[in-house]
LUMDOTOR-276150 format. One record per residue (C-alpha): x, y, z. Coordinates in pm, whole numbers, plus 32768, in hexadecimal, padded with zeros to 4 digits. Example, Ala and Ser with C-alpha at 12.3 -4.5 7.8 and 13.67 -1.06 7.14 Angstrom:
BEGIN
84CE7E3E830C/85577F9682CA/
***
This chain:
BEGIN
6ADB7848DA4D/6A1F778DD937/6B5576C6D8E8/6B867635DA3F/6A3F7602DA8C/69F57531D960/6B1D746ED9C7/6A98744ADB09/695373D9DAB5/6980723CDA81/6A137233DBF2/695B7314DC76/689A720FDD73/69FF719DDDEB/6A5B72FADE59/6AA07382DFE6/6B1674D7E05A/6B8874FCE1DC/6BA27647E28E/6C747667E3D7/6BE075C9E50C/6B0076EBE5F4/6A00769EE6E4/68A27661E674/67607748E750/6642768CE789/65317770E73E/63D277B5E7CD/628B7801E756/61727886E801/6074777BE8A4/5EE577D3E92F/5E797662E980/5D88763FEABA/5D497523EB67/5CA87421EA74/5CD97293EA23/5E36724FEA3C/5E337173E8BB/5D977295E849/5EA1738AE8D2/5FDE72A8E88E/5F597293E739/5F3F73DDE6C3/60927454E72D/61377356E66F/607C737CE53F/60E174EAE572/624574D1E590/623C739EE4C4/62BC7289E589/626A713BE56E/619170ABE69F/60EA6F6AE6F3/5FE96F99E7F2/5F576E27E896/5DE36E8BE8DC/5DF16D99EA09/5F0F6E8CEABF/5E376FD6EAA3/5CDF6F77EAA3/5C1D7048EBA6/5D85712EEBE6/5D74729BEBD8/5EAB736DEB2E/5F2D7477EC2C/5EF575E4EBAF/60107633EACF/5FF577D5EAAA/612A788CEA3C/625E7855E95A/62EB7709E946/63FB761FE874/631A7512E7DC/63A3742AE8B2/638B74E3E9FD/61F07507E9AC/61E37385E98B/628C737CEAE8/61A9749FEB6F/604673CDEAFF/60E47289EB7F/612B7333ECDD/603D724DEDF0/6017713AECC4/60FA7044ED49/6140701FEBFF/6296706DEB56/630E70ACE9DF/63D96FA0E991/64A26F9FE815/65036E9BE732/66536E56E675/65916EE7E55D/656E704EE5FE/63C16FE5E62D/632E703CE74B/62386F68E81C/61A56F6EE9C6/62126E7AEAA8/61AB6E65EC3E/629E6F56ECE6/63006E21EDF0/63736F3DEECD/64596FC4EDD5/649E7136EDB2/63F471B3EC47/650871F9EB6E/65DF7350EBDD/654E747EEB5B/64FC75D3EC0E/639675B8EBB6/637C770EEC80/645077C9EB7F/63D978EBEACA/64AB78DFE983/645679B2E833/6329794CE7A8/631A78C6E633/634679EBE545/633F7B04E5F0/64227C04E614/64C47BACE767/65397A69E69C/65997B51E584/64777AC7E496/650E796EE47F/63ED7841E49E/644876FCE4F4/63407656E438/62737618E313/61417628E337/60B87572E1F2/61D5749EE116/609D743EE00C/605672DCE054/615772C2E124/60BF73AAE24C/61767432E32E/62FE7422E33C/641774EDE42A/647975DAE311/66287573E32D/65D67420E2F1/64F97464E198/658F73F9E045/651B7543DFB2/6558767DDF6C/64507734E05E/6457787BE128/634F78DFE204/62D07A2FE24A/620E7A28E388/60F07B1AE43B/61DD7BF7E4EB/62AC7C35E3AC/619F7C9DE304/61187D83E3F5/625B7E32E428/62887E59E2B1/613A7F01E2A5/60E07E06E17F/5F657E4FE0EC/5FC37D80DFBE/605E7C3FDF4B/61687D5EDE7D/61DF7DCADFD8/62757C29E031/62E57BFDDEAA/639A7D65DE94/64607CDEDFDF/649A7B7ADFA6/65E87B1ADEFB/655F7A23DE16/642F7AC1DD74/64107BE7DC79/62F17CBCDC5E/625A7C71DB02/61087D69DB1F/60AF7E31DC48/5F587DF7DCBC/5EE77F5BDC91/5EFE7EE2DB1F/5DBF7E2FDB54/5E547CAEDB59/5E757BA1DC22/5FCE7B81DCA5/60DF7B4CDBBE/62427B0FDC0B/63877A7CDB4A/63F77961DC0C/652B78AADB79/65297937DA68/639F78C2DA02/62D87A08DA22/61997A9ED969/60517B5FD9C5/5F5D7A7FDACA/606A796BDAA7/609C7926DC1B/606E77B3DC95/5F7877F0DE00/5F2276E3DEE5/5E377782E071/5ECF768EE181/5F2A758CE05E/5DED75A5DF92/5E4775D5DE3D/5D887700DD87/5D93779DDBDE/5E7E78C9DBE2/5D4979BDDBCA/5CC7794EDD06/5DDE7A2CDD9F/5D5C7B80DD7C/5C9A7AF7DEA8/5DCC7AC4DF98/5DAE7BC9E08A/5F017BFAE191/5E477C46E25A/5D7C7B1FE2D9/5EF17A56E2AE/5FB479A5E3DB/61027983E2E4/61227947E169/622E7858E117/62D07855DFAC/63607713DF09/63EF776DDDE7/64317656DCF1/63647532DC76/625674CDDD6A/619C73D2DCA2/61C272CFDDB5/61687398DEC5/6040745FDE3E/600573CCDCF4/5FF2749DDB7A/60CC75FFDBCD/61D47708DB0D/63217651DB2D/638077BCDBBE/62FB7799DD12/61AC7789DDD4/61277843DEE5/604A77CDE001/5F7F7896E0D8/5F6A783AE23A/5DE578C7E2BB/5DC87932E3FF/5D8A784CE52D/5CAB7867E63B/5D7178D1E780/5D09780AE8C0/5D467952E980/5C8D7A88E968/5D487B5AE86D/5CD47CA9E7EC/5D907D8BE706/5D3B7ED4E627/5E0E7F95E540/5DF880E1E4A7/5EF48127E351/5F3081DAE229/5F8D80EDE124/6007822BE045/5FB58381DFD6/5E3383ACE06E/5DE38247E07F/5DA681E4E1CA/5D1380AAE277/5C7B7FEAE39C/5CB97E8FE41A/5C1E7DDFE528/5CA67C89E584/5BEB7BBCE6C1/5C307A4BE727/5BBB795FE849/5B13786DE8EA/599D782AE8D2/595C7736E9F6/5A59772BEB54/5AA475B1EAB1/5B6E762FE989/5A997567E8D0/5A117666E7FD/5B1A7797E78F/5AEB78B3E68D/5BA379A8E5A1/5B107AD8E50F/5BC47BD0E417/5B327D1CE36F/5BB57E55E293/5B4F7F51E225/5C3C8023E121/5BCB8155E07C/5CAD828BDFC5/5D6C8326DEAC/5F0B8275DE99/603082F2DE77/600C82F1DCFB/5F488448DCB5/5DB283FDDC8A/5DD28287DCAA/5CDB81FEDDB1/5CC080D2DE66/5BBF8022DF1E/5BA77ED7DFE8/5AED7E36E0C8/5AE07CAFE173/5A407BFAE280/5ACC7A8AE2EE/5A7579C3E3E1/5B3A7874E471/5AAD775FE538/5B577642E5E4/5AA37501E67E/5B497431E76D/5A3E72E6E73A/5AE27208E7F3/5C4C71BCE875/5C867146E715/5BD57233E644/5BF27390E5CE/5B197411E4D2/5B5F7596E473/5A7A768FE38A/5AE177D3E2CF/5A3C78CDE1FB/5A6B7A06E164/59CA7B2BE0BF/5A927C21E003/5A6B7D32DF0F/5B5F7E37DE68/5B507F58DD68/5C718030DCD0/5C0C8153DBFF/5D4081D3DB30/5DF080B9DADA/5F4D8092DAE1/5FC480E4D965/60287FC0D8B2/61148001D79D/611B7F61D63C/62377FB9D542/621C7F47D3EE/63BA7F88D39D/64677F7AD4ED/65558099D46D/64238190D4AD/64568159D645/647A828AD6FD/659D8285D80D/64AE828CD95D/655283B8D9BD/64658438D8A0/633483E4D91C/62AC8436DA94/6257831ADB78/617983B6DC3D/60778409DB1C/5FA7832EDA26/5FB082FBD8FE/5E608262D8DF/5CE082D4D924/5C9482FDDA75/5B608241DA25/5C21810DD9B0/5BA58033DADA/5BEF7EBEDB5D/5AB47E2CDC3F/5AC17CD5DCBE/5A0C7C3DDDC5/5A287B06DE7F/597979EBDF85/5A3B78B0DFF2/59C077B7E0D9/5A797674E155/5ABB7560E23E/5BE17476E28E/5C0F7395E3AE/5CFA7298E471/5C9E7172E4FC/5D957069E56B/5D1F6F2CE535/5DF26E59E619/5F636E73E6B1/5FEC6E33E524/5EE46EBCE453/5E4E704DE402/5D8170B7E334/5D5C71ECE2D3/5CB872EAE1C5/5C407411E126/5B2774A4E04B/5B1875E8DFCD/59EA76A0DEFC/5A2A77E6DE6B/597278F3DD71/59E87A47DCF8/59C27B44DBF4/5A907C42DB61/5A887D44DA6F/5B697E43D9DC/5B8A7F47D8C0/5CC37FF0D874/5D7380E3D79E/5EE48073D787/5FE2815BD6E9/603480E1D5A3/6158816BD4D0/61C0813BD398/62558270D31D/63AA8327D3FA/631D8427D4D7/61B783D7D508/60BB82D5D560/5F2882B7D52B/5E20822CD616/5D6A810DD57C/5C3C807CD639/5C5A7F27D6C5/5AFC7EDCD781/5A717D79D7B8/59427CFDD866/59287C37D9D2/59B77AF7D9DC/58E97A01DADD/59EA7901DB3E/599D77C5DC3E/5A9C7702DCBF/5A8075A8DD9A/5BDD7505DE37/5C0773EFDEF7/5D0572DBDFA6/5D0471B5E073/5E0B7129E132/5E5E6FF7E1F3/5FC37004E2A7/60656EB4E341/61956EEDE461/62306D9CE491/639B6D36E48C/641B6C0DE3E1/65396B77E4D9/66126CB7E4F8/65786D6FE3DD/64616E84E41E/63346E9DE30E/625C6FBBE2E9/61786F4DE1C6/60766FFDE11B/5F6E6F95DFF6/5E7B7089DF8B/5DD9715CDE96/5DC072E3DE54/5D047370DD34/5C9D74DADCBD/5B76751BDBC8/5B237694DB0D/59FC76DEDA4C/5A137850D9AF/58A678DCD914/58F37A1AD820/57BC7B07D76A/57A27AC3D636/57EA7C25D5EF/593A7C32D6C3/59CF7D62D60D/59167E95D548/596E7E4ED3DD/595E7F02D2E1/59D38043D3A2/5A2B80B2D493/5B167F87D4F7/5C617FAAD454/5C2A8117D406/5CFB823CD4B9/5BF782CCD5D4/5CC7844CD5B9/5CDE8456D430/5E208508D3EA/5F9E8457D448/601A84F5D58D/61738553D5E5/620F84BDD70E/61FB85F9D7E7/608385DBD79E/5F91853FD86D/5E228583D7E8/5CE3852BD898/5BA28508D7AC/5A5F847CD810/59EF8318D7F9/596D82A6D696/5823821DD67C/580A808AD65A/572E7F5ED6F8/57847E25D748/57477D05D7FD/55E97CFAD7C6/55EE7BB1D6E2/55D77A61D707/56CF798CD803/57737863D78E/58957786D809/59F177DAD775/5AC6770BD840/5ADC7600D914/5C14757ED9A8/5C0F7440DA73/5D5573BEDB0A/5D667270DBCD/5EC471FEDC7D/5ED870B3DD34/5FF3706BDDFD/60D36FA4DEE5/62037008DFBC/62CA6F63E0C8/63B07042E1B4/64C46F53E200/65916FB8E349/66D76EB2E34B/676D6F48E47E/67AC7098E517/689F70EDE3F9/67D97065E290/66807090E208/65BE708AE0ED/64BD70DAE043/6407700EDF23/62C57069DE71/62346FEFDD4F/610670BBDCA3/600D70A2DB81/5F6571EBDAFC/5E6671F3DA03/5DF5736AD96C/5CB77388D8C6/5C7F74D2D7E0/5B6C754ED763/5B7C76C2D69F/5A78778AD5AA/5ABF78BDD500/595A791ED4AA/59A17A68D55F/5A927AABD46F/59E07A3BD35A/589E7ABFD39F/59407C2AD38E/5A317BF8D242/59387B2AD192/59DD79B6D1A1/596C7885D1C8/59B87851D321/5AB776FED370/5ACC761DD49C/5C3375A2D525/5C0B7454D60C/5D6E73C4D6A0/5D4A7294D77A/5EC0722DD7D0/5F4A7166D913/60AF711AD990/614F7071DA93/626E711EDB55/637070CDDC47/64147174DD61/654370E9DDF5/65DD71D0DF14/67187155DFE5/6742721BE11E/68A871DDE1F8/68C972A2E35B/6A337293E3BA/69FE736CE4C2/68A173C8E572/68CC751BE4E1/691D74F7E3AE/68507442E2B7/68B573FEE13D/67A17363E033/679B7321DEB7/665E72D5DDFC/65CF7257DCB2/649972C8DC4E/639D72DDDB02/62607364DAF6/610C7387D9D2/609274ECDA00/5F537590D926/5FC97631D800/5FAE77A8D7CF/5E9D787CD76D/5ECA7983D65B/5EB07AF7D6ED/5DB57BE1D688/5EF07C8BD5CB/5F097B70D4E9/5E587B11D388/5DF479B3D41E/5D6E7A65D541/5CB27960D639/5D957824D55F/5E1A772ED6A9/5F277686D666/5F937514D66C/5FDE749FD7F2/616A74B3D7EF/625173E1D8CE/638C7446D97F/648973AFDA34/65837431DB3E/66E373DDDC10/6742749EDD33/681474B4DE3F/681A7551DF92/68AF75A1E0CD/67EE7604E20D/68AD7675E346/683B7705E4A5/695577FEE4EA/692F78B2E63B/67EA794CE634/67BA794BE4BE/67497868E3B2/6842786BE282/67BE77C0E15F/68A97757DFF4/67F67699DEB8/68637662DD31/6791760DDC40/672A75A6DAD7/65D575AADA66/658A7554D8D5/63FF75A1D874/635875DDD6F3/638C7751D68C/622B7830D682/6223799FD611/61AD7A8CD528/62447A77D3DC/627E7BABD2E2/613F7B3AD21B/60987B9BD344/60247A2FD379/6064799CD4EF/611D7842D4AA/61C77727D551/62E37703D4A4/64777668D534/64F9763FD665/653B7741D774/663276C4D842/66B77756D99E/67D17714DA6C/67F877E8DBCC/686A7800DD41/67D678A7DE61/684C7907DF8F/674F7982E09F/67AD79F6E20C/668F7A24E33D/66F17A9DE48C/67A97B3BE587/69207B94E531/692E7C57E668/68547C63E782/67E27DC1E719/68017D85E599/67197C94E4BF/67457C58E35E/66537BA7E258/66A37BABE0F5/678F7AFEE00D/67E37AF7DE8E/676D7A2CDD58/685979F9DC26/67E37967DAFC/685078E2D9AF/66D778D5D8CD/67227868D763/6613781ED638/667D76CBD586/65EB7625D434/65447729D3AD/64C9776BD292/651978A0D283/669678A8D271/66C37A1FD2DD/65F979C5D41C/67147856D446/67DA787DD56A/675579BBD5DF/66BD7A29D740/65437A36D763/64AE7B9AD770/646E7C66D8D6/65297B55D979/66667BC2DA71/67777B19DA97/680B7BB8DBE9/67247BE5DD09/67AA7C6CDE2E/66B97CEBDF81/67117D22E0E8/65FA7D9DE1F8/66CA7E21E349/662F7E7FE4B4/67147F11E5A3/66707F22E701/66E48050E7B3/673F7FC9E92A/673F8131E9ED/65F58155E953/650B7FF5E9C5/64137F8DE883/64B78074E795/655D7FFBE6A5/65D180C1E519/65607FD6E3D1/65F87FF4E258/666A7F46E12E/670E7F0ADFCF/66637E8BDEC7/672C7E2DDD71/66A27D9CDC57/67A27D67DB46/67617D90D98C/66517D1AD8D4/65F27CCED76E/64DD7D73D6B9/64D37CB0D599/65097B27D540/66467B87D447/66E67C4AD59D/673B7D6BD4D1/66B57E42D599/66BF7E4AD736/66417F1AD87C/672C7F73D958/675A7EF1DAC1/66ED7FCBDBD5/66EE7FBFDD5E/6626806FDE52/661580B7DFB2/655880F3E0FB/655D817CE25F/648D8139E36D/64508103E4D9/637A8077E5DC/632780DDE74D/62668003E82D/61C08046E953/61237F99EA68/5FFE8068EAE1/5F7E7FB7EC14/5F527E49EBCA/5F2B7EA0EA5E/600F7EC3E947/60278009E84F/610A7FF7E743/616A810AE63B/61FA80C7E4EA/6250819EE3C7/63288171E277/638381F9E157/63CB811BE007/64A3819BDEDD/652982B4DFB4/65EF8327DEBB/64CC8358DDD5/655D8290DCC6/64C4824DDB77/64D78119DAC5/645A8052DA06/63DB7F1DDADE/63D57E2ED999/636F7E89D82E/61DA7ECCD870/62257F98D9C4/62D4809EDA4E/6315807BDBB1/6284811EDD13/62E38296DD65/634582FEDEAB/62328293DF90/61E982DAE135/612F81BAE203/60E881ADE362/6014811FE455/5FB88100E5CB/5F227FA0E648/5EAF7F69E795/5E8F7DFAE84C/5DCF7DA4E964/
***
């Protein structure tokens, strides 16, 4: 594959794939508008489902939108708030939308009465229709994006039973699971190849955040999570050329809604989630959203423990006809006691085969702990200025803390391993992020514009004790004293050491600014495009006094100020309304790395690094489902850990893929999400030539996932779940000499629900890895046993 893709890569902006011609479904999504200013109404929808409408302030002033409650095609809830208007949607040449007087003339033909599928949910077989955040962009119909981007919506995720962020990566085609969460990190995923501990790219309804900030994503309080995977620079500014993923909070519902569920998340951890929307006033001007947990138990894995607990609340105004100004914030707070055993070999031929170890135990202190604890609070809003101009934007504060102490297996002779202590003080971490819009719809003769000029920005301020780790002793040291065999799994009590009690200085300060302008060009029903121009400037600021004040150094400062401007050039041609085909040119700057606490530079960021990308893609609408084909090639500087122990930037990793995802109904009984990933990673211009032309370490190069629901029709509501989960070979080591082997696992499932009265009751339960596998899920982890979830949620 690397052969033909490099070949492909100089034309691969000229290239188009057609599929055979099928009809397209128009999907719906589920609606709760009351009766409010018609602008105001008209507006939202479109923003929503991302169509471009011009609204003439004379037509609507002092008009009221008709109710529109239920499940509608975008278009259809347009017609439903414009019913008693006398005003009609009218479009342009350019595929814009703007009112006109109705004249008499019958609103454009659409069974506004229609209950289809809503978006997402399982009646629709989990496919959405739109996006609800593009970055800068906003919001786009998710066929017609020049990206690479699933979405994983509300239902999905309650049917899945997903407590964790793990739960969507371990399912989605193009993501590997770098570190499980129970490790004590912020998510961490491979995406493209590009992988590494806390290295995932985040953005909350298009506000960028760090990668730490994510240990503070709770499922829970999301309405979807939608993964791009690829360069983003344009959209969201400085991100992993892997992929980003943005969390979609919660809205407030404009009908009562009221739901509680009961689960097990695993072994005897069990929780409780409350989830209550509405309206405060009987003018929908005021609406709420409120979300809590509470999580509390031992896991699956034997005397782990894990705790969690969150409040959010969501607020939408509805000023005026024009203006919508919504509020969120958040309090959450988690603790895992025993955590998951990370491994660190110092010869790679000392690996055990995981049938050799025991999943379901650790190998760790079931002291080793992982606190953090977070508050967010933030406001965006939506105000269209005039029928051509919106403006719209977003500011986001947010402080956390986390701490952790660990005792990962280390070996370093064949048959045993020793404990060494790995504790580190609380790190206080503040983080502000911000954008500002202004969008223009106009048209230019035939030609549709949707421009947009803004700015988004992100800046993180991290205070560390001055004594962050206990050195001299016991840090480093093995906490059980004697090497243990693999069969072994000693428990000894907690050694004595204090820290955190010194002074608090800054460490590091990162401060990214991105500037930007982008036009979406629509030429006619058949060819768009899509041209952005950005400049990104990354300001670094890094201290290793913690370091230094422990081994005695004089402690060193590392500043990096560095800007670049990038293009992205997407050409989108529709030959048929189903089918959509796009290729796009993209670079982007992104911060550098920052050395692990593994590593001899420990704390040492890196120098801001700039990719570039070409890809692909094909988008079709066939029957019910969603089918979905890109290729790529991505080229970014090489970081890693070198065999000095010394992280480094050093070559070129380059990766060249395709993915294929499907989302739907097959049948009318069977849906099917999933898909596969292959890859073709290489290191270039090294210096190390053993490490030239090899494949970057824990990175797969064959994904392939597929979720299934069957709904039983003799039995109404019931319907059996599974799936197959493959993850193909990895490298352990930067010479590739020595590899893990793939592995797949699979569950089983099913789901029963009832209507008691006029309420809903619905019953889940799974079991993941049913085959009690053991593997190793990369070179630091062994993978999840066998493990039983279920859960009962009523609505009402």
């Amino acid at each position: 594959m690397s052969r033909t893709l490099h070949l492909l890569r100089p034309s691969l902006l000229a290239a188009a794939i057609t599929l055979s011609s099928l009809p397209t479904l128009a999907l719906a999504q589920s609606y709760q508008l009351p009766a409010a200013p018609l602008a105001s109404t008209l507006s939202r929808i479109a923003s929503e489902a991302g169509i471009v409408l011009s609204i003439d302030p004379a037509l609507t002033s002092g008009k009221t939108a008709q109710p529109v409650q239920g499940e509608y095609e975008p278009m259809a809830a347009l017609n439903a708030a414009l019913q008693g208007s006398g005003l009609q949607l009218v479009q342009s040449t350019a595929g814009s939308y703007s009112l006109a007087p109705a004249d008499g003339v019958t609103l454009p033909s659409s069974d506004i009465n229609a209950q289809g599928e809503a978006d997402g949910s399982a009646d629709a077989g989990y496919r959405s229709e739109n996006v609800k955040n593009v970055g800068a962009l906003g919001g786009m119909r998710l066929q017609d994006t020049p990206f690479s981007m699933s979405v994983v919506s509300k239902e999905l995720l309650q049917n899945t039973q997903a407590t964790s962020t793990d739960d969507v990566f371990k399912r989605n085609p193009f993501t590997q699971l770098y570190s499980p969460k129970s490790a004590g990190y912020a998510s961490a995923v491979a995406i493209r190849g590009f992988g590494g501990a806390g290295n995932l790219s985040i953005a909350n309804d298009g506000l960028r955040y760090s990668t730490g900030y994510d240990s503070g994503n709770y499922v829970e309080e999301m309405e979807q999570i939608e993964i791009l995977t690829g360069l983003s620079g344009f959209l969201y500014g400085p991100a992993s050329p892997g992929g980003l993923v943005n969390y979609v909070l919660k809205r407030p519902t404009y009908e009562r809604y009221n739901s509680v569920t009961l689960g097990n998340a695993g072994g005897e951890n069990y929780y409780l989630h409350g989830d209550f929307g509405g309206p405060i006033d009987d003018a929908g001007v005021f609406a709420y959203r409120v979300n809590v947990l509470t999580q509390d138990g031992e896991t699956a894995i034997d005397m782990q423990k894990r705790r969690r607990e969150m409040i959010s609340l969501a607020l939408d105004w509805n000023v005026s006809d024009d203006l919508l100004i919504q509020f969120d914030a958040s309090h959450k707070k988690s603790e895992t006691r025993g955590l998951t055993s990370y491994w660190y070999f110092g010869d790679q031929s000392f690996r055990p085969d995981a049938d050799d170890l025991d999943n379901d135990k650790l190998y760790s202190q079931k002291w080793a702990f992982s606190d953090s604890e977070h508050d967010r609070v933030g406001s965006r809003f939506n105000w269209q200025l005039d029928d051509v101009f919106t403006l719209r934007g977003a500011l986001g504060y947010s402080q956390y803390t986390q701490e952790y102490t660990y005792t990962g297996p280390t070996v370093y002779s064949a048959g045993s391993y020793t404990q060494p202590l790995y504790a580190f003080a609380p790190v206080e971490t503040e983080e502000t992020s911000g954008n500002l819009f202004l969008d223009a719809a106009f048209a230019t003769g035939s030609i549709g514009h949707k421009t947009t000029v803004g700015y988004q920005g992100n800046v993180v301020r991290a205070r560390d004790y001055t004594d962050y780790v206990p050195y001299p002793g016991p840090q480093y040291n093995d906490v059980v004293g004697t090497p243990s065999s693999f069969d072994e799994t000693p428990q000894v009590d907690k050694p004595s050491y204090s820290i955190g009690h010194g002074d608090q200085r800054l460490s590091s300060r990162t401060q990214s600014d991105n500037f930007l302008v982008g036009d979406v060009i629509t030429f006619n029903e058949q060819w768009s495009s899509i041209l952005g121009l950005t400049h990104t400037r990354i300001k670094t600021y890094s201290n290793d006094f913690v370091w230094a004040e422990a081994f005695g150094y004089a402690e060193t400062a590392t500043t990096y100020n560095e800007s670049e401007t990038s293009p992205n050039v997407s050409l989108v041609y529709k030959p048929l309304p189903w089918l959509t085909t796009y290729a796009t040119y993209i670079e982007g700057l992104q911060a550098g790395g920052v050395a692990p606490n593994t590593a001899l530079n420990a704390g040492a960021a890196m120098a801001p690094e700039v990719s570039e990308q070409y890809e692909v893609g094909v988008k079709a609408s066939v029957g019910e489902a969603l089918l979905t084909l890109a290729l790529f090639n991505i080229d970014k500087p090489n970081a890693y850990t070198n065999g000095a122990g010394y992280y480094v930037q050093d070559g070129r990793q380059e990766n060249n893929g395709l993915e294929f995802g499907i989302t739907g109904k097959v049948l009318p009984e069977l849906t099917l999400v999933g898909g596969l990933t292959l890859l073709d990673p290489e290191v270039k211009k090294s210096s190390v030539a053993a490490n030239e032309g090899q494949k970057p370490t824990n990175v797969a190069s064959q994904l392939a996932k597929l979720y299934a629901e069957y709904d039983i029709n003799a039995v109404p509501g019931f319907a059996v779940t599974g799936g197959a989960y493959y993850t193909g070979k990895q490298y352990s080591d930067e010479a590739n000499q020595h590899s893990l082997p793939s592995f797949t696992t699979f569950d089983a499932g099913a789901r029963y629900r009832i209507p008691v009265a006029d309420n809903n009751v619905t019953l889940r339960a799974n079991v993941s890895n049913l085959a009690n596998k053991s593997y190793w899920l990369n070179s630091s982890y062994l993978g999840d046993p066998r493990t039983l979830t279920f859960s009962a949620q009523l609505e009402f």
